[in-house]
PDB file of N, CA, C and O in Angstrom:
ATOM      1  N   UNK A   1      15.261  -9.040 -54.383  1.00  0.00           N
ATOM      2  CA  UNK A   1      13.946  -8.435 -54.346  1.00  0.00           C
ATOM      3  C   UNK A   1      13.583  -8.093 -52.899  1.00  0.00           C
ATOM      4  O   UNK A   1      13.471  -8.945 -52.018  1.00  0.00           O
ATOM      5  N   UNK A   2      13.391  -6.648 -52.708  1.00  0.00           N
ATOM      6  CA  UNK A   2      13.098  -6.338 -51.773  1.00  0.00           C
ATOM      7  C   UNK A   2      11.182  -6.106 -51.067  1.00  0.00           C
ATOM      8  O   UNK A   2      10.505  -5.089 -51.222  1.00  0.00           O
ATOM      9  N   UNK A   3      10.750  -7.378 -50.336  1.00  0.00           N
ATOM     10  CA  UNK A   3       9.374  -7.297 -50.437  1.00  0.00           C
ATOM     11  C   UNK A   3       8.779  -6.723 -49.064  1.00  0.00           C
ATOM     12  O   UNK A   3       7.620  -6.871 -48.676  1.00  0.00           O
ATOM     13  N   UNK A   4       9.843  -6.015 -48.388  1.00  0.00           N
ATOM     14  CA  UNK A   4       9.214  -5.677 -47.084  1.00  0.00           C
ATOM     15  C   UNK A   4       8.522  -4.381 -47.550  1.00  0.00           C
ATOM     16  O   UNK A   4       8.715  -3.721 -48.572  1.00  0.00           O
ATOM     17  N   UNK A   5       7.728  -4.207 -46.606  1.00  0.00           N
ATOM     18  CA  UNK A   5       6.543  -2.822 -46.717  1.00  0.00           C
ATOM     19  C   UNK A   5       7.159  -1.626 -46.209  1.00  0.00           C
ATOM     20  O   UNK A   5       7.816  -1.505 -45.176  1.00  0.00           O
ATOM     21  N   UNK A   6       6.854  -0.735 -47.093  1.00  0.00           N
ATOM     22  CA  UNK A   6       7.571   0.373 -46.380  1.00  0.00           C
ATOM     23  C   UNK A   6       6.897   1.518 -45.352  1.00  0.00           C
ATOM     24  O   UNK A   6       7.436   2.579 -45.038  1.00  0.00           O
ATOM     25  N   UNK A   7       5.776   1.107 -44.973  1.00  0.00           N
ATOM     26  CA  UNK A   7       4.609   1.085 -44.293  1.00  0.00           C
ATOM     27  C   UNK A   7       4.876   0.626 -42.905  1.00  0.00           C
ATOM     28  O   UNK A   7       4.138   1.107 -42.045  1.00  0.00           O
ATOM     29  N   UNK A   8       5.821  -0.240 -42.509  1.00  0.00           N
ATOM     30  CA  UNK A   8       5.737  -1.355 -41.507  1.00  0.00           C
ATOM     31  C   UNK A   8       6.417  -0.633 -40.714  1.00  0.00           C
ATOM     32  O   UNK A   8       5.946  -0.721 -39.579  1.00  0.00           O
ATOM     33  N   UNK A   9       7.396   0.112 -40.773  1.00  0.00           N
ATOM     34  CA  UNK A   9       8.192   1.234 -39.612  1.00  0.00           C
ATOM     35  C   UNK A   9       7.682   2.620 -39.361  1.00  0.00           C
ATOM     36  O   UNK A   9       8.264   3.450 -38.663  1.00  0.00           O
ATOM     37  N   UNK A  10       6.547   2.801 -39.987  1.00  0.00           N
ATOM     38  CA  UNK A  10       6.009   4.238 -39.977  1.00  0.00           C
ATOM     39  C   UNK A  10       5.863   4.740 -38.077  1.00  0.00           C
ATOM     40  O   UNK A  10       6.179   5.756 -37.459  1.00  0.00           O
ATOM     41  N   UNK A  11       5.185   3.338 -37.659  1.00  0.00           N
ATOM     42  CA  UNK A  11       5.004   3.540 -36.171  1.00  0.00           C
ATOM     43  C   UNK A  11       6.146   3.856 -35.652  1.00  0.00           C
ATOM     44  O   UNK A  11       5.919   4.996 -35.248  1.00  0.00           O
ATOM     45  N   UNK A  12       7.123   3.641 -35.413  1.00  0.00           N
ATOM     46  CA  UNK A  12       8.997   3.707 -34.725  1.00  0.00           C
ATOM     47  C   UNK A  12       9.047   5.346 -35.101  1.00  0.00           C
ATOM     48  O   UNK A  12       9.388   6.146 -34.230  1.00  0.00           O
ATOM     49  N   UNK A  13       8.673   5.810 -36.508  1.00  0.00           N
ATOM     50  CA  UNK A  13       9.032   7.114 -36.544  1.00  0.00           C
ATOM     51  C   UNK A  13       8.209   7.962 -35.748  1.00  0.00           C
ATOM     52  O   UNK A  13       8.541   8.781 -34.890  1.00  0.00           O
ATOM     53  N   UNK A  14       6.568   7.489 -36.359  1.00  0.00           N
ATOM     54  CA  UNK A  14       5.647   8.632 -35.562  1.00  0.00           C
ATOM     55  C   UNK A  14       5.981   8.416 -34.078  1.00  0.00           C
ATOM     56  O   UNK A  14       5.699   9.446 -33.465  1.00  0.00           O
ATOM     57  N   UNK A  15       6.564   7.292 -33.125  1.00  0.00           N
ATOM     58  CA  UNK A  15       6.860   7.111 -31.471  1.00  0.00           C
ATOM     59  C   UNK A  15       7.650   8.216 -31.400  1.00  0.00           C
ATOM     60  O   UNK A  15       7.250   9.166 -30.727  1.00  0.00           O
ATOM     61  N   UNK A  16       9.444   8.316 -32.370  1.00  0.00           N
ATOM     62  CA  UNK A  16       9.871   9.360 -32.762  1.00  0.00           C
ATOM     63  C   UNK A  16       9.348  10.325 -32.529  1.00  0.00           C
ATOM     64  O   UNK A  16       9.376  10.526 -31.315  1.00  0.00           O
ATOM     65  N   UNK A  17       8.809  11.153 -33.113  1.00  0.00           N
ATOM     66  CA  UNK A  17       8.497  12.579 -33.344  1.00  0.00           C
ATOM     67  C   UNK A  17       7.602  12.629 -32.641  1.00  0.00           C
ATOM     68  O   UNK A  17       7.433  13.845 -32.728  1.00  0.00           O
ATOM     69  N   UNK A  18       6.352  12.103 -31.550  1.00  0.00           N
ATOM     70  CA  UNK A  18       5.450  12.457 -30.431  1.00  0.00           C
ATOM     71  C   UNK A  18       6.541  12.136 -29.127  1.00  0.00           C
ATOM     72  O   UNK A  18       6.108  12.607 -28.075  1.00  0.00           O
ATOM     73  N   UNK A  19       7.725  11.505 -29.001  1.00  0.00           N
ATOM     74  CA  UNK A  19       8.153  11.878 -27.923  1.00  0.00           C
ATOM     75  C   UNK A  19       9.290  12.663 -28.174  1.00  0.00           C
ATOM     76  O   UNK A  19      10.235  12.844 -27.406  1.00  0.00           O
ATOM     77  N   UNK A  20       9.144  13.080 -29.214  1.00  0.00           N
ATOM     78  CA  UNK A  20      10.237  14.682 -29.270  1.00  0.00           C
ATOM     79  C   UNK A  20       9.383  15.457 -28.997  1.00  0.00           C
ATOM     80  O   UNK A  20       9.806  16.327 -28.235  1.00  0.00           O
ATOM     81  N   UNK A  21       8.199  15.579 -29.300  1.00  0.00           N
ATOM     82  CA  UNK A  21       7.542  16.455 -29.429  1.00  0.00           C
ATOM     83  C   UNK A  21       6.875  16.818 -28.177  1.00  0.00           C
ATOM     84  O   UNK A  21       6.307  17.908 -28.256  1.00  0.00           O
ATOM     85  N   UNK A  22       6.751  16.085 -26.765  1.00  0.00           N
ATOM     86  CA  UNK A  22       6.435  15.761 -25.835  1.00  0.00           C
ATOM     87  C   UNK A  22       7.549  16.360 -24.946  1.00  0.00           C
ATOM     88  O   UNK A  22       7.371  17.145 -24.015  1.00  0.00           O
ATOM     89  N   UNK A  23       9.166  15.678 -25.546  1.00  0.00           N
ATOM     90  CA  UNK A  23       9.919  16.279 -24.504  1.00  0.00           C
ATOM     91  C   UNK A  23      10.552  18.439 -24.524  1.00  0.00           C
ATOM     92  O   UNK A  23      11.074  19.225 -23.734  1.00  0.00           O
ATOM     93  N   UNK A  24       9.968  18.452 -26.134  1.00  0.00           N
ATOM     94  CA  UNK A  24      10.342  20.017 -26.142  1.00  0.00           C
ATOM     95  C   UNK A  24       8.841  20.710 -25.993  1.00  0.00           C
ATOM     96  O   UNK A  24       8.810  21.923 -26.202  1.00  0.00           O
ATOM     97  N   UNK A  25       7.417  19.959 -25.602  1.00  0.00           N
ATOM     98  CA  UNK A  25       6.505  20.498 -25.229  1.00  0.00           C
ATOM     99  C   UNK A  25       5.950  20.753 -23.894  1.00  0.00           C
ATOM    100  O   UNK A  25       5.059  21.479 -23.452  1.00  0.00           O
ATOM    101  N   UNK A  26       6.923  19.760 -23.319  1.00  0.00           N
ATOM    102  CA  UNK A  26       6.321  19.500 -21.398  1.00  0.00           C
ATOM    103  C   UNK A  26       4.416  19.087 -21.898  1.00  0.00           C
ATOM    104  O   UNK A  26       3.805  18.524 -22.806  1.00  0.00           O
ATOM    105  N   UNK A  27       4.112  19.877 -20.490  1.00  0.00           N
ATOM    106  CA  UNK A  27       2.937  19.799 -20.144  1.00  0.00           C
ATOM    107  C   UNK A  27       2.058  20.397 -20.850  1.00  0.00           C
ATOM    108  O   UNK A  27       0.878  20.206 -20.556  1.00  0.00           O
ATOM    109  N   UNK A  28       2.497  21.543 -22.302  1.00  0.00           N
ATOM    110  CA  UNK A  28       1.695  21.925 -23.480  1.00  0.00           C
ATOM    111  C   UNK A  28       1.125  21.162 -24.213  1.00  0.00           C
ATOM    112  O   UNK A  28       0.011  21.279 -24.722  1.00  0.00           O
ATOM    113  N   UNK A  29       2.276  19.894 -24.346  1.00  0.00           N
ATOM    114  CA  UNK A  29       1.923  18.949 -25.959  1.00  0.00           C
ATOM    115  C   UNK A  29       0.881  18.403 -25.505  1.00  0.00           C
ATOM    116  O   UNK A  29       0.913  18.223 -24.288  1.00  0.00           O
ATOM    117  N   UNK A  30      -0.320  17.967 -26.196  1.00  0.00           N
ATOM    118  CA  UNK A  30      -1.515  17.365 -26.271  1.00  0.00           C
ATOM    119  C   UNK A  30      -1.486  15.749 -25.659  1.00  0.00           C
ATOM    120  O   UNK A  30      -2.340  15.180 -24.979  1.00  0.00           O
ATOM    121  N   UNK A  31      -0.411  15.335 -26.078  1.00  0.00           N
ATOM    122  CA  UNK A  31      -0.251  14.054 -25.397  1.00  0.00           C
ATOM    123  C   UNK A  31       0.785  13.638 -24.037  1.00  0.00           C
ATOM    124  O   UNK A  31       0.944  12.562 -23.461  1.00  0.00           O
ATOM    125  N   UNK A  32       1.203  14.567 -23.886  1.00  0.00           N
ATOM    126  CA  UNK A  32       1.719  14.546 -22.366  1.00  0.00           C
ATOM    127  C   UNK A  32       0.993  14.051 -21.147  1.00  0.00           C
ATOM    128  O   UNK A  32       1.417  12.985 -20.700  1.00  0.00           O
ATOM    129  N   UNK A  33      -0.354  14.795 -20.310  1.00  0.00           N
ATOM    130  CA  UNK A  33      -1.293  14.823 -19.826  1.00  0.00           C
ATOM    131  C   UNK A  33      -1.822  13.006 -20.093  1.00  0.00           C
ATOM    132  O   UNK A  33      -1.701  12.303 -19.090  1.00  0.00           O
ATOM    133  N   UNK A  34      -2.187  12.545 -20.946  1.00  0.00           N
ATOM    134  CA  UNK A  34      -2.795  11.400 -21.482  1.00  0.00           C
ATOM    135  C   UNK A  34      -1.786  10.121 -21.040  1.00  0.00           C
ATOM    136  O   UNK A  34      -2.062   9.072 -20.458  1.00  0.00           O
ATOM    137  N   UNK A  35      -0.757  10.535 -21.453  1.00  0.00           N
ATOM    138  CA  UNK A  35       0.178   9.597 -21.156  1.00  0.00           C
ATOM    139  C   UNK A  35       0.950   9.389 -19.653  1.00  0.00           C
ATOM    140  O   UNK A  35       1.569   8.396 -19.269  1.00  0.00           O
ATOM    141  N   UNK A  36       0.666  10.843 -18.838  1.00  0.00           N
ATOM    142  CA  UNK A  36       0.647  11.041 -17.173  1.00  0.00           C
ATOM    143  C   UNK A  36      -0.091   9.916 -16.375  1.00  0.00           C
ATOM    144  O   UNK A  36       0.407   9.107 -15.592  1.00  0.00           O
ATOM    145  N   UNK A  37      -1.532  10.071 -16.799  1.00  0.00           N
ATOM    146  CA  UNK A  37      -2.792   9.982 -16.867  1.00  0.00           C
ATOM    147  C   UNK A  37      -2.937   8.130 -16.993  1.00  0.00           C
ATOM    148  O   UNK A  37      -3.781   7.489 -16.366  1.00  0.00           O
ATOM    149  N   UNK A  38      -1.881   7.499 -17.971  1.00  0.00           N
ATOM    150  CA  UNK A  38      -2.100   6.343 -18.093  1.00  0.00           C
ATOM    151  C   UNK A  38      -1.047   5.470 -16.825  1.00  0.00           C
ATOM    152  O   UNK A  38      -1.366   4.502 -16.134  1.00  0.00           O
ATOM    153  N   UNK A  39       0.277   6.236 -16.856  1.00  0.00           N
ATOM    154  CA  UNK A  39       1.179   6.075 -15.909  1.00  0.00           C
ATOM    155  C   UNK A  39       0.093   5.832 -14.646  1.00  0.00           C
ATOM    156  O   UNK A  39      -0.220   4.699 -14.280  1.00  0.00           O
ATOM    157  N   UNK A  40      -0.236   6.597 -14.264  1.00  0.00           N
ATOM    158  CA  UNK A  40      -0.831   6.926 -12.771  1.00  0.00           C
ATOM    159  C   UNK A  40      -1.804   5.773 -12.647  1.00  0.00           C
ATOM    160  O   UNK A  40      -2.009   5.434 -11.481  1.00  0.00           O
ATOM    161  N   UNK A  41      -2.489   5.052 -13.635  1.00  0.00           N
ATOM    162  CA  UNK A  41      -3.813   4.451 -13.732  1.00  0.00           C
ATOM    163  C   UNK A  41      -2.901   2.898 -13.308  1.00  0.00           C
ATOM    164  O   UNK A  41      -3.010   2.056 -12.417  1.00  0.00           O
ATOM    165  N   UNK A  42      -1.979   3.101 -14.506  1.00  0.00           N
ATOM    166  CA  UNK A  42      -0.900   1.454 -14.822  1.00  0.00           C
ATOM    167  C   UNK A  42      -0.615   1.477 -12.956  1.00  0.00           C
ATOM    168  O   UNK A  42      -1.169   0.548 -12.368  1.00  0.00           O
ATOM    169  N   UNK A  43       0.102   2.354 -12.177  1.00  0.00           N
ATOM    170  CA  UNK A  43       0.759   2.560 -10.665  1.00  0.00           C
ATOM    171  C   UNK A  43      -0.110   1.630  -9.802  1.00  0.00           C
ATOM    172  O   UNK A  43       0.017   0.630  -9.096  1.00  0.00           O
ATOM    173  N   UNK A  44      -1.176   2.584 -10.279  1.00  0.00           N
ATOM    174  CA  UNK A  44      -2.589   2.115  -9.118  1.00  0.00           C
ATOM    175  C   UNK A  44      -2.952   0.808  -9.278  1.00  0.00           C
ATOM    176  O   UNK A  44      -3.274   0.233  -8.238  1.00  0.00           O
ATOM    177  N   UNK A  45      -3.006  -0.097 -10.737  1.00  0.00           N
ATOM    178  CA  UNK A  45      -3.189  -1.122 -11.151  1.00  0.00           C
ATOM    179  C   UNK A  45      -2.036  -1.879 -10.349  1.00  0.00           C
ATOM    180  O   UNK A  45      -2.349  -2.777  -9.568  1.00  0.00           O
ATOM    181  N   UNK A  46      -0.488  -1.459 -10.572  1.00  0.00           N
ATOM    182  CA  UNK A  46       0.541  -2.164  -9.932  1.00  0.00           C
ATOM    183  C   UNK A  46       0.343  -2.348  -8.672  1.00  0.00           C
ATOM    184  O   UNK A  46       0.732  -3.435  -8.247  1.00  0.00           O
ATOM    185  N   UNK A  47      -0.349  -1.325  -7.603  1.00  0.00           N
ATOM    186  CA  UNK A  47      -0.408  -1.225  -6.278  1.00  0.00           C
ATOM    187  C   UNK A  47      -1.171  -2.096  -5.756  1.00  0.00           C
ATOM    188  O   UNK A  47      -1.025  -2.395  -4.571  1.00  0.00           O
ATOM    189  N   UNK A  48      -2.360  -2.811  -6.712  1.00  0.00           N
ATOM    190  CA  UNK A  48      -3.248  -3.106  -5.926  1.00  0.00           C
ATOM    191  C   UNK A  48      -2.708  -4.686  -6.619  1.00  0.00           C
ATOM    192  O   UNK A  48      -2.710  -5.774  -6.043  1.00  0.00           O
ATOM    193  N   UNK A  49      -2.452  -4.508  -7.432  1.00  0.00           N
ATOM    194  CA  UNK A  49      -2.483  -6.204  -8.147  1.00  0.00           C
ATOM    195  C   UNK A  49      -0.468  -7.163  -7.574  1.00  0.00           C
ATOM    196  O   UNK A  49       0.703  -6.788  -7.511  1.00  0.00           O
ATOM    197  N   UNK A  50      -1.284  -8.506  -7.304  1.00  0.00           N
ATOM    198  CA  UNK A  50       0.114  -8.913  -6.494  1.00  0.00           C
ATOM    199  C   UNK A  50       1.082  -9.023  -6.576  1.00  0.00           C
ATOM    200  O   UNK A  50       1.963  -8.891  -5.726  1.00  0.00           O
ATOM    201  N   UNK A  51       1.188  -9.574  -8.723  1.00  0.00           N
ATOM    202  CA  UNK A  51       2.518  -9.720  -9.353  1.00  0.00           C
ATOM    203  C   UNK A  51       3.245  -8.676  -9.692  1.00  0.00           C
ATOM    204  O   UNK A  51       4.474  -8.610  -9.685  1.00  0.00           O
ATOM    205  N   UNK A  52       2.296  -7.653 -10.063  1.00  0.00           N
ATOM    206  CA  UNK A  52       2.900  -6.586 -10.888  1.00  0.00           C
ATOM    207  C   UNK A  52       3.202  -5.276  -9.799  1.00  0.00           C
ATOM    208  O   UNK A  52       2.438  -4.550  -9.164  1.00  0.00           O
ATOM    209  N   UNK A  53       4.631  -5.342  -9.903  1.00  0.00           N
ATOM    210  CA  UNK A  53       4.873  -4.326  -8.509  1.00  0.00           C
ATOM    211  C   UNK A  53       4.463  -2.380  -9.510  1.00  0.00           C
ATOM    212  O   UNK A  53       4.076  -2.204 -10.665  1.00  0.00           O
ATOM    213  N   UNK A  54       4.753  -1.413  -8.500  1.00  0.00           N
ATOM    214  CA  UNK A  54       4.388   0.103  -8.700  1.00  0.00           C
ATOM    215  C   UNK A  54       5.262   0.342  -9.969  1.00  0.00           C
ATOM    216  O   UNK A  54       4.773   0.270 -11.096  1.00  0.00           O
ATOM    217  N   UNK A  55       6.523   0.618  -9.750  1.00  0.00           N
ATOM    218  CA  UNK A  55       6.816   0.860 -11.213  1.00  0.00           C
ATOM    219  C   UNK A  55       6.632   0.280 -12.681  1.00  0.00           C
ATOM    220  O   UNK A  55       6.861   1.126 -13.545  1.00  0.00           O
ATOM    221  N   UNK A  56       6.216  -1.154 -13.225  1.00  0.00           N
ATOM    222  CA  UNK A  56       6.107  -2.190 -13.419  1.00  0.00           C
ATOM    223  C   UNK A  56       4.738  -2.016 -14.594  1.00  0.00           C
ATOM    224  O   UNK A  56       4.540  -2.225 -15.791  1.00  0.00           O
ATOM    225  N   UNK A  57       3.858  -1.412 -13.198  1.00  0.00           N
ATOM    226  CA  UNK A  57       2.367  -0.859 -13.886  1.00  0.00           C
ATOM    227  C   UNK A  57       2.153   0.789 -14.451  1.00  0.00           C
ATOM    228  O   UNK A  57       1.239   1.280 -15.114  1.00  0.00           O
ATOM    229  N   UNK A  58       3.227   1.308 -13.967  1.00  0.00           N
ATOM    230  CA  UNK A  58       3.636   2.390 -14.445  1.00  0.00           C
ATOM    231  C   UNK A  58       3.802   2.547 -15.954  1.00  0.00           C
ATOM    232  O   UNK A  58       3.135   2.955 -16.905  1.00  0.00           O
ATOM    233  N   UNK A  59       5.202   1.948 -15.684  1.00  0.00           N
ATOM    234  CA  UNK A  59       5.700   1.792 -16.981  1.00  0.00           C
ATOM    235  C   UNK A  59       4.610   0.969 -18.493  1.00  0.00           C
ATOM    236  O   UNK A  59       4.478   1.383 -19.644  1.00  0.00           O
ATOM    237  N   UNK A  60       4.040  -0.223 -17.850  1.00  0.00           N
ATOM    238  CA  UNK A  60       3.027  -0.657 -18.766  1.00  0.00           C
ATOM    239  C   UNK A  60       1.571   0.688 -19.386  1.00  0.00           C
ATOM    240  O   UNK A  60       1.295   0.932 -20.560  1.00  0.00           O
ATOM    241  N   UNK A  61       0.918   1.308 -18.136  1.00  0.00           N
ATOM    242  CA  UNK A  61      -0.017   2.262 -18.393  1.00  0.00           C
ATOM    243  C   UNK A  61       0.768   3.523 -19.029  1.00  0.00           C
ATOM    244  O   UNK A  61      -0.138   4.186 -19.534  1.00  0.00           O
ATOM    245  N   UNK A  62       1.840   4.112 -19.236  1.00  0.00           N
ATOM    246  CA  UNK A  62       2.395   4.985 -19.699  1.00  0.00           C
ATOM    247  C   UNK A  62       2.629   3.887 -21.140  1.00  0.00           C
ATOM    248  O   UNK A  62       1.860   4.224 -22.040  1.00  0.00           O
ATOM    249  N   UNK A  63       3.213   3.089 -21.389  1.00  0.00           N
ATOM    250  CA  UNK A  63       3.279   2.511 -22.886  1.00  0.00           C
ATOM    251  C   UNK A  63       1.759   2.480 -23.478  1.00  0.00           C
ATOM    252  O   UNK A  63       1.497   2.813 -24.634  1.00  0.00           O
ATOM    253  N   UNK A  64       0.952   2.106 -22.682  1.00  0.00           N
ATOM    254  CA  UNK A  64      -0.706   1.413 -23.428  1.00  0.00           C
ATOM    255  C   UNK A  64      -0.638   3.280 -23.840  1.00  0.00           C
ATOM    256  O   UNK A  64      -0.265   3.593 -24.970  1.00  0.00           O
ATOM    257  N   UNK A  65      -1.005   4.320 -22.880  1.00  0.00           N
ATOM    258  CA  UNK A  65      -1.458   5.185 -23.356  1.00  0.00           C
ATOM    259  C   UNK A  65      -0.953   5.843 -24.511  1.00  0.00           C
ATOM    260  O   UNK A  65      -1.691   6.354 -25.353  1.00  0.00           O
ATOM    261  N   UNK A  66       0.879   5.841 -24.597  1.00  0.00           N
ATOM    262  CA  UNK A  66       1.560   6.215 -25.362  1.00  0.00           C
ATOM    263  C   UNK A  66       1.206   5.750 -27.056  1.00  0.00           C
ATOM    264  O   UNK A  66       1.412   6.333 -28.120  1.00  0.00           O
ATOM    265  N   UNK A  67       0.561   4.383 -26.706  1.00  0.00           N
ATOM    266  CA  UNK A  67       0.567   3.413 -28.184  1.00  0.00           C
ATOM    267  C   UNK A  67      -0.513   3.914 -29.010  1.00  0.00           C
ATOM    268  O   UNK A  67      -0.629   4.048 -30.229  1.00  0.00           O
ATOM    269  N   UNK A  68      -1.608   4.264 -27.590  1.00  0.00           N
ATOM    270  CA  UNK A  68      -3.074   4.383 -28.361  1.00  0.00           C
ATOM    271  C   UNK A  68      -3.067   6.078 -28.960  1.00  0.00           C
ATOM    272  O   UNK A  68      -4.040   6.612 -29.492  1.00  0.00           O
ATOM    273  N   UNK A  69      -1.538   6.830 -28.688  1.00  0.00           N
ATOM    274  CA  UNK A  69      -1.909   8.452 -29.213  1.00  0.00           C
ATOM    275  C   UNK A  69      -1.476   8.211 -30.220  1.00  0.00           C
ATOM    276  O   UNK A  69      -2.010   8.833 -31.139  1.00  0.00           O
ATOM    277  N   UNK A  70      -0.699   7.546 -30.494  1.00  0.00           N
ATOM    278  CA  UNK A  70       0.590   7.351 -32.182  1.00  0.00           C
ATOM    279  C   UNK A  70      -0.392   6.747 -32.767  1.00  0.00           C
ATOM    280  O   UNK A  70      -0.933   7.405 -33.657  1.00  0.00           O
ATOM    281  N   UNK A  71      -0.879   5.519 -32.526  1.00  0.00           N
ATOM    282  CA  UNK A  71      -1.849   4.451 -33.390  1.00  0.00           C
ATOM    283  C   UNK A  71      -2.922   5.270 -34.205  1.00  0.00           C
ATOM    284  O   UNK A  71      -3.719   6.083 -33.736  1.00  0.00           O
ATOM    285  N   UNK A  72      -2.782   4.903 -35.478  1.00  0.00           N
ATOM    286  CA  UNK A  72      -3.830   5.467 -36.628  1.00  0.00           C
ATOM    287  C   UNK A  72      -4.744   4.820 -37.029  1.00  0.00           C
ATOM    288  O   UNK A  72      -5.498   5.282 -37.885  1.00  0.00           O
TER     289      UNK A  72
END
């Protein structure tokens, strides 16, 4: 008996298809800009804060923003 949800991977696909859709849109696709935008914020956060070095906060503010365009 199979009781997993088939609901529960929907997110992995839609990440899928907004960063395809991102990399054959550049700076058109709607969520490009947003997700720049979070990068740059996460950097500045890394720059100023002691543990978390520049790329670090990058990479975190580019995921937060990335999560909150897919998230339904």
């Amino acid at each position: 008996m199979d009781n997993r949800d088939p609901r529960r991977n929907d997110w992995v696909e839609d990440a899928k298809a907004e960063m395809s859709g991102m990399a054959k849109g550049g700076m058109n696709h709607p969520s490009t800009k947003p997700v720049l935008a979070g990068a740059a914020i996460g950097a500045l956060a890394g720059a100023l804060l002691p543990v978390v070095t520049l790329p670090l906060g990058a990479i975190a503010g580019a995921g937060y923003a990335f999560y909150n365009r897919i998230k339904k």
